[in-house]
C-alpha positions as CSV (number, residue, x, y, z in Angstrom):
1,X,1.2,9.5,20.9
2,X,1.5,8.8,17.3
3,X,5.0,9.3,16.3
4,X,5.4,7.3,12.9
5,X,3.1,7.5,9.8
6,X,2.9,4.2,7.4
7,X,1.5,4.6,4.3
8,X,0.3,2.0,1.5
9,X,1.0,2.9,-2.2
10,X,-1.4,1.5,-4.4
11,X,-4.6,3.5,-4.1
12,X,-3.2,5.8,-1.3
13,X,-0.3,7.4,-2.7
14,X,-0.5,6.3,-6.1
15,X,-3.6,6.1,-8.2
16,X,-2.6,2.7,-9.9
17,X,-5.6,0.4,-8.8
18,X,-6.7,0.2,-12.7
19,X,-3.5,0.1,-13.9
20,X,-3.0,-3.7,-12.0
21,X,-6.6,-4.1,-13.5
22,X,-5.8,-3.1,-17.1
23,X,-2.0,-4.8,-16.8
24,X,-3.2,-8.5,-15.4
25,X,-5.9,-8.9,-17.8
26,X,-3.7,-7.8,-20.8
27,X,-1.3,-10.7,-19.4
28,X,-4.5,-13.4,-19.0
29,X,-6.0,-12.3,-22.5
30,X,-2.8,-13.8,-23.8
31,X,-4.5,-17.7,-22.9
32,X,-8.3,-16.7,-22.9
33,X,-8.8,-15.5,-19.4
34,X,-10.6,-12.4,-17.7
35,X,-11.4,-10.9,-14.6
36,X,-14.1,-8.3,-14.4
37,X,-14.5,-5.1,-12.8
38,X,-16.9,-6.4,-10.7
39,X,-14.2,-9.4,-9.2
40,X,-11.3,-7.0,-9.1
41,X,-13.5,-4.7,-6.6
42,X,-14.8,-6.9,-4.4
43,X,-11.5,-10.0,-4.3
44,X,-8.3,-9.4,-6.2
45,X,-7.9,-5.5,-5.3
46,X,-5.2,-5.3,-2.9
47,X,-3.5,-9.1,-3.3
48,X,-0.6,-9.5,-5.0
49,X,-0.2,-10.7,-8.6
50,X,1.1,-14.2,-7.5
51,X,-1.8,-14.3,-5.2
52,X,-4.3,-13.6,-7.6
53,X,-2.9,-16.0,-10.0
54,X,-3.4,-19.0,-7.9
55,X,-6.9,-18.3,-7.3
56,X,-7.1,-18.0,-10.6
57,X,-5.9,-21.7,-10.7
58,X,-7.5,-22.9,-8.1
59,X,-11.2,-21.7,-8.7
60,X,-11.0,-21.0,-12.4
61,X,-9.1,-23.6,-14.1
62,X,-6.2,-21.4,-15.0
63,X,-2.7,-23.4,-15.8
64,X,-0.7,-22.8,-12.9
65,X,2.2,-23.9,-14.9
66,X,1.6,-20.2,-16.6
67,X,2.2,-18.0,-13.5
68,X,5.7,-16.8,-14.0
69,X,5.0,-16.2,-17.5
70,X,1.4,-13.6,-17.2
71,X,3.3,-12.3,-13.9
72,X,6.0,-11.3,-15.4
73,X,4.2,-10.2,-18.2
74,X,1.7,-7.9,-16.0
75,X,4.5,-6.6,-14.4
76,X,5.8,-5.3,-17.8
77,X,2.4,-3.8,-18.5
78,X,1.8,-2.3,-15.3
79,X,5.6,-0.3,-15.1
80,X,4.8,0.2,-19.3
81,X,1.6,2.1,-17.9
82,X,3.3,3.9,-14.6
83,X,6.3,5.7,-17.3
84,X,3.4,7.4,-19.3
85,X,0.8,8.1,-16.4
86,X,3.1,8.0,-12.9
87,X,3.6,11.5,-12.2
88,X,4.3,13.7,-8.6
89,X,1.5,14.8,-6.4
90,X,1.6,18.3,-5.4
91,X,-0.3,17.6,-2.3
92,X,1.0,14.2,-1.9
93,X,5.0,15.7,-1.3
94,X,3.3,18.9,0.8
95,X,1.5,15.9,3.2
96,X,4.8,14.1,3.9
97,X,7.3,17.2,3.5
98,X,4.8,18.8,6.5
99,X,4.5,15.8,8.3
100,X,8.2,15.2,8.3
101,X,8.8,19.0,9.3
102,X,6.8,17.8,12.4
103,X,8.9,15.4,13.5
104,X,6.9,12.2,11.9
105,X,9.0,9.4,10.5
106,X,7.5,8.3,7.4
107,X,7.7,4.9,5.7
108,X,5.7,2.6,3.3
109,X,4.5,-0.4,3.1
110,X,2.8,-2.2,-0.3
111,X,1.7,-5.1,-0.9
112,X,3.5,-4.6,-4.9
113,X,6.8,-6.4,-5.9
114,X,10.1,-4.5,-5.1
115,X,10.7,-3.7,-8.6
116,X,7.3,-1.7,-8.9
117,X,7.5,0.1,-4.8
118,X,11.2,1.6,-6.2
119,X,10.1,3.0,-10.0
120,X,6.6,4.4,-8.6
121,X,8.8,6.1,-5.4
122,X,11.0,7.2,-8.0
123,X,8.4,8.6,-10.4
124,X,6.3,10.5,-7.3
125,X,9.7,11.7,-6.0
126,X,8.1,10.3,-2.6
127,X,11.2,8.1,-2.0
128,X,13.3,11.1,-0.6
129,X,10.6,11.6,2.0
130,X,10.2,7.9,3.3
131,X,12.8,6.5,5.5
132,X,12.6,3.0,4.5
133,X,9.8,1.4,2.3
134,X,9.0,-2.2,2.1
135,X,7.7,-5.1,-0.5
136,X,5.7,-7.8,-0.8
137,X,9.3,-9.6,-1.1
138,X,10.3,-8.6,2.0
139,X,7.8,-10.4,4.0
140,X,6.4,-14.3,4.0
141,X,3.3,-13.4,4.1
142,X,1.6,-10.4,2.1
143,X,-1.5,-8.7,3.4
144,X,-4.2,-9.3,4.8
145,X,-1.4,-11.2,6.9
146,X,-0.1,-8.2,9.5
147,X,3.6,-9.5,9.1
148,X,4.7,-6.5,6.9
149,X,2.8,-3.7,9.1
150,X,4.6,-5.6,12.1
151,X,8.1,-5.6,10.5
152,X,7.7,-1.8,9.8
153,X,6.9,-1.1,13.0
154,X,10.1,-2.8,14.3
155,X,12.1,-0.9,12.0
156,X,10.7,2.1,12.9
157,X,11.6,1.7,16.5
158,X,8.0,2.3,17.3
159,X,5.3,0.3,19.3
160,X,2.1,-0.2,17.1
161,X,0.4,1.7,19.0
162,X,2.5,4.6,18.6
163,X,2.3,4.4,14.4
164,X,-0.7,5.4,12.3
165,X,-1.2,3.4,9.0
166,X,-3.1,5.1,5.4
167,X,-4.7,2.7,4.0
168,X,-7.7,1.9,1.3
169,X,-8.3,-1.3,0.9
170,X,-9.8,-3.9,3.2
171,X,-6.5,-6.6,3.1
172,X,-4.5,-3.6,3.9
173,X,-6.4,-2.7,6.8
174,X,-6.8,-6.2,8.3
175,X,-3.3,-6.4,8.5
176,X,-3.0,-2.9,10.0
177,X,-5.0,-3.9,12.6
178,X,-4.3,-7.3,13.1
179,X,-0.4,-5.5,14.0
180,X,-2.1,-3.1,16.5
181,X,-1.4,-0.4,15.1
182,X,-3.7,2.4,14.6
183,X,-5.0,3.5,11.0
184,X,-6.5,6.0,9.1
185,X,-8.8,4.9,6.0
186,X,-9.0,6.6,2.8
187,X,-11.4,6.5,-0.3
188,X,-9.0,7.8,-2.9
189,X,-6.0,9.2,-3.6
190,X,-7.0,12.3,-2.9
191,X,-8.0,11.7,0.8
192,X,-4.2,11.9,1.3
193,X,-3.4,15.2,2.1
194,X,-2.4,17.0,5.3
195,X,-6.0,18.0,6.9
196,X,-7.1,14.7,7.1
197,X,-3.9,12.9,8.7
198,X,-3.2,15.5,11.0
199,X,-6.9,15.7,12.0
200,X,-6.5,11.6,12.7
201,X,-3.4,12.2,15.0
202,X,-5.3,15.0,16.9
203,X,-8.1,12.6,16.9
204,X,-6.4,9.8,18.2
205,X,-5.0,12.1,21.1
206,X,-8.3,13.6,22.1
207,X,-9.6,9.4,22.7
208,X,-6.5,8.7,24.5
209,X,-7.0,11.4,26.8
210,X,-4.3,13.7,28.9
211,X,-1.2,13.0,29.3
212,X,-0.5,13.0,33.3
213,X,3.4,13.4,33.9
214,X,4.4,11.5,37.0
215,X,7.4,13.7,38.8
């Protein structure tokens, strides 16, 4: 029985996916450097900044030594971009308001820095609705590594199999799986409403089959 609902942020409940885009290569164009659309589909969508930076340097020639800098600059640009464009979700609070109604606990889990999970939560007016969320900061190991599904879970008081993640992207939902929980994938932002995670609970019950009570 599913009694926990984890969600991602970026690309599930907020439509930032070109905003990273746009923000890191403003920060690269300072020094020359690109990545296309094409790259940020099919490789960087999903890792985190510092991640995508040392690929960057590994495979590309791009000067470690300027990390820190271009992240720190593409975090500026991305929470420059989230103030004019970040705005609440009508169907987005509904989802979790209903689902909370129901007895759900609700939390998050992103694979963004601290500083970005808090102003987006802030500028959705999710964060009221979530009973804990959670960083790439407060984990080792970002996705696809399952340590941050696994440490929501914990917190959650749940076992995996009794949580359903939202996810979009593939990192995401390796780690998902990898921590045993169950998930529930979405295209868009706009897969995230009510019908669809509620059908995936009553989904998820129908496979698991009656419940047999032992007096």
């Amino acid at each position: 029985m599913i009694k926990a609902i984890i969600f991602d942020m970026d690309g599930v409940l907020v439509d930032a996916k070109q905003w990273h885009f746009e923000a890191l290569n403003t920060a690269l164009g300072l020094f020359g450097y690109r990545i296309s659309q094409f790259e940020h589909h099919q490789r960087f969508d999903g890792l985190p900044t510092r991640e995508k930076l040392r690929i960057l340097a590994k495979e590309n020639g791009f000067p470690h030594t300027l990390s820190d800098f271009v992240n720190e600059m593409k975090q500026h640009c991305l929470l420059e971009t989230a103030e004019r464009l970040c705005q609440p979700n009508p169907v987005h609070l509904q989802t979790l308001r209903q689902l909370r109604d129901e007895g759900y606990d609700l939390a998050l889990a992103s694979n963004s820095i601290r500083r970005s999970v808090d102003r987006l939560m802030q500028l959705t007016t999710l964060e009221s609705l979530l009973s804990f969320t959670l960083s790439n900061e407060d984990v080792s190991q970002p996705k696809p590594s399952p340590e941050i599904y696994s440490l929501a879970i914990r917190r959650l008081g749940c076992l995996p199999g009794e949580c359903l993640v939202v996810e979009d992207g593939e990192y995401g939902l390796a780690a998902a799986k990898a921590a045993g929980a169950n998930v529930l994938r979405v295209e868009t932002v706009s897969d995230v409403n009510y019908e669809n995670v509620r059908g995936r609970i009553d989904e998820l019950k129908r496979e698991s089959g009656p419940q047999v009570s032992v007096a």
